[in-house]
DRENTIFI-886229 format. One line per field, with one value per residue: x, y, z of N, C-alpha, C in turn; residue number from 1; residue in one letter. Coordinates in pm, 1 decimal, decimal comma, always signed. Each point is the difference from the previous one (the first is absolute). Example, Ala and Ser with C-alpha at 12.3 -4.5 7.8 and 13.67 -1.06 7.14 Angstrom:
! residues 2
nx = +1319,0  -35,0
ny = -569,0  +105,0
nz = +780,0  -72,0
cax = -89,0  +82,0
cay = +119,0  +119,0
caz = +0,0  +6,0
cx = +90,0  -77,0
cy = +120,0  +109,0
cz = +0,0  +73,0
seq = 1  2
type = a  s
END
This chain:
! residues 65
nx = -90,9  +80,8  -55,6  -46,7  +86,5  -107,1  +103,7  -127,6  +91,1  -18,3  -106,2  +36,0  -119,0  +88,8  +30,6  +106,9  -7,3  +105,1  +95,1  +149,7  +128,7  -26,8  -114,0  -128,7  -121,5  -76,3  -66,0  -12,0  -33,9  -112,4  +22,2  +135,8  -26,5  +76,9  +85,2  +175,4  +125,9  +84,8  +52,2  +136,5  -119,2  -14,5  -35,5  +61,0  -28,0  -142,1  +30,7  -30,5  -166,1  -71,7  -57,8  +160,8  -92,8  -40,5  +65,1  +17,4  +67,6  -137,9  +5,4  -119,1  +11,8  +38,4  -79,8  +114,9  -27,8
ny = -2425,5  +74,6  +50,9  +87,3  +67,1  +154,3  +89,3  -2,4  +167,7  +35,8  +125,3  -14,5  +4,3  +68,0  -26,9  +48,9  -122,7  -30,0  +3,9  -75,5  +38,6  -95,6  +48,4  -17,5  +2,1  -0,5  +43,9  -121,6  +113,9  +15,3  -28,4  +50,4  -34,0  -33,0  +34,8  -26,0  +101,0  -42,3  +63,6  -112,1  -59,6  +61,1  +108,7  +48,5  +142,6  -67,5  +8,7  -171,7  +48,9  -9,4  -57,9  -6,6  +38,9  -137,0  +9,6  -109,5  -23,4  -100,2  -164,0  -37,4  -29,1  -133,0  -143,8  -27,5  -130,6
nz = -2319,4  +39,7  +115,7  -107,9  +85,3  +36,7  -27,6  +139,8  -55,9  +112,6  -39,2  +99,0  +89,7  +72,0  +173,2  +64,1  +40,9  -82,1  +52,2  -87,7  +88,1  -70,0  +35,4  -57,8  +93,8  -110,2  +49,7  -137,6  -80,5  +42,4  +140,0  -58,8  +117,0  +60,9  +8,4  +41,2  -41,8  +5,3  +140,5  -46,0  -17,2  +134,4  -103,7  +52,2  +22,8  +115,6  +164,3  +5,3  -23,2  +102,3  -75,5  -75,5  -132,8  -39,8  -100,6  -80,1  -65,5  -22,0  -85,1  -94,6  +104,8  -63,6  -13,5  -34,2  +75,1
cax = +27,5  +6,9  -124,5  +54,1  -28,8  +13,9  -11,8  -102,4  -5,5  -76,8  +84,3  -58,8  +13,8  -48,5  +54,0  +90,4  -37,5  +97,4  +108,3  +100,8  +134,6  -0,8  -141,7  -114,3  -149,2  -48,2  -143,1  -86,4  -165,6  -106,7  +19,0  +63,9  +147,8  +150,5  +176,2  +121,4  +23,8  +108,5  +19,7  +72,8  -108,6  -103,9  +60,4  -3,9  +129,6  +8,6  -22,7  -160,7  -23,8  -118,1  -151,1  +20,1  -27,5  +83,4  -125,2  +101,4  -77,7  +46,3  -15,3  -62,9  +114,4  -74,4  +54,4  +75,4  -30,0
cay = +137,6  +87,4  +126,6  +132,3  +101,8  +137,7  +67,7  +108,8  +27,7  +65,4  +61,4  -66,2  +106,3  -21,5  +88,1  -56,5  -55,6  -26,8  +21,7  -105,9  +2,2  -31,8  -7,8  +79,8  -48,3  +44,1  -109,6  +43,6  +14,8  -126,7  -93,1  -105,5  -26,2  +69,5  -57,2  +43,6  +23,5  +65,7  +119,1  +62,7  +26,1  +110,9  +104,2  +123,1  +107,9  +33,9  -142,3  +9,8  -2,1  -81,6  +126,3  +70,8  -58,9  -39,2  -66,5  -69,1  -77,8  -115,5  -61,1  -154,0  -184,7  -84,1  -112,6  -65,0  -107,3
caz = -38,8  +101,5  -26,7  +24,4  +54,1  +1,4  +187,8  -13,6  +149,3  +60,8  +61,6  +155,1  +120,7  +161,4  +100,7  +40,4  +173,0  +124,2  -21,0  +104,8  -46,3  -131,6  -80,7  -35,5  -84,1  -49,4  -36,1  -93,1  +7,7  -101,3  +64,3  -75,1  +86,6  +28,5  -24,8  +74,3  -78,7  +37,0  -40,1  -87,0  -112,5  -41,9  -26,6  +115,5  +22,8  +134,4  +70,8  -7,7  +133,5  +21,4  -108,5  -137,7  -119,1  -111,2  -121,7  -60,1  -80,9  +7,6  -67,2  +92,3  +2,0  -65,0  +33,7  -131,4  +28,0
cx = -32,8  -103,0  +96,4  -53,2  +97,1  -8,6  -65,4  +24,6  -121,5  +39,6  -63,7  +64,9  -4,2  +47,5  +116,4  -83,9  +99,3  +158,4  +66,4  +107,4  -1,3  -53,5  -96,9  -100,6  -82,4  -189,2  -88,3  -98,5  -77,3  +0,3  +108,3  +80,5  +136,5  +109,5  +50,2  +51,0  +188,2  +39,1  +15,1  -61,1  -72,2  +41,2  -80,9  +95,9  +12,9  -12,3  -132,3  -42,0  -155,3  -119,9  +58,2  -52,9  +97,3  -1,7  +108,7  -67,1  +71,4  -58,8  -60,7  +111,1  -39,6  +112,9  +82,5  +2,9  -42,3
cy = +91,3  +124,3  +123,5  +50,0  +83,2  +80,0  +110,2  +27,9  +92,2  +92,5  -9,7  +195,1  -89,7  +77,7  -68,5  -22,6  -54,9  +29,5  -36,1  +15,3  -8,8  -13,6  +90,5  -107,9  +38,4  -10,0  +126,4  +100,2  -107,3  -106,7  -149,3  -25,8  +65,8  -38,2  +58,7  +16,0  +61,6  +157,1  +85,1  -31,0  +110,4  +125,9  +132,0  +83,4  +5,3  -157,0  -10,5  -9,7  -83,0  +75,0  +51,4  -106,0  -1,2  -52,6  -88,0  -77,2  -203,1  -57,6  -140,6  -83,1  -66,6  -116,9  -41,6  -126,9  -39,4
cz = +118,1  -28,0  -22,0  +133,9  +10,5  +121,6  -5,6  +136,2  +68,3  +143,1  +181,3  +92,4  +118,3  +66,5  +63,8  +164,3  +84,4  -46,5  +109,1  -73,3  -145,4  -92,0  +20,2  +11,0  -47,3  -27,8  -106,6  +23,2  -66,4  +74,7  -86,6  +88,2  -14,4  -57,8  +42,4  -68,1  +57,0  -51,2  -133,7  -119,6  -4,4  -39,8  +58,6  -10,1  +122,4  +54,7  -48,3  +140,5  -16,9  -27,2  -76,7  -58,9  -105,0  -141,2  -80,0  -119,8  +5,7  -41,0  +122,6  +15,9  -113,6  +47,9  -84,5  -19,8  +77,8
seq = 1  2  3  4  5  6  7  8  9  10  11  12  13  14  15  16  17  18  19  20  21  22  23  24  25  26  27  28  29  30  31  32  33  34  35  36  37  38  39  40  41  42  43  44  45  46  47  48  49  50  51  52  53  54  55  56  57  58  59  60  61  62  63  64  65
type = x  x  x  x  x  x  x  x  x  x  x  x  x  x  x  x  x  x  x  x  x  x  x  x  x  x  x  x  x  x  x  x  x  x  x  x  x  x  x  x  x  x  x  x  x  x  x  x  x  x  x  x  x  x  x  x  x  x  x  x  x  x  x  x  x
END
């Protein structure tokens, strides 16, 4: 019998540190490490730039097998 699970999202801050043709990096506050994230994910009225803060909300990975 398979486990229920439930999606708990959460909401994560950080700062934008790098930027490349096609992307964004991003590193957590709280020391949670980073992610890349392609442009055309991020929502902005302006270019982003390096030290804009950012806030999103996201859910833990979990292993499926």
């Amino acid at each position: 019998m398979k486990e229920e699970s439930f999606i708990n999202q959460n909401y994560f801050q950080g700062k934008i540190t790098d930027i490349s043709d096609g992307g964004v990096k991003i590193e957590f506050f709280g020391r949670l490490g980073s992610i890349r994230i392609p442009k055309r994910m991020l929502i902005s009225k302006e270019e982003p730039k390096i030290g804009s803060e950012v806030g999103f909300m996201m859910t833990y990975p979990e292993v499926l097998e």
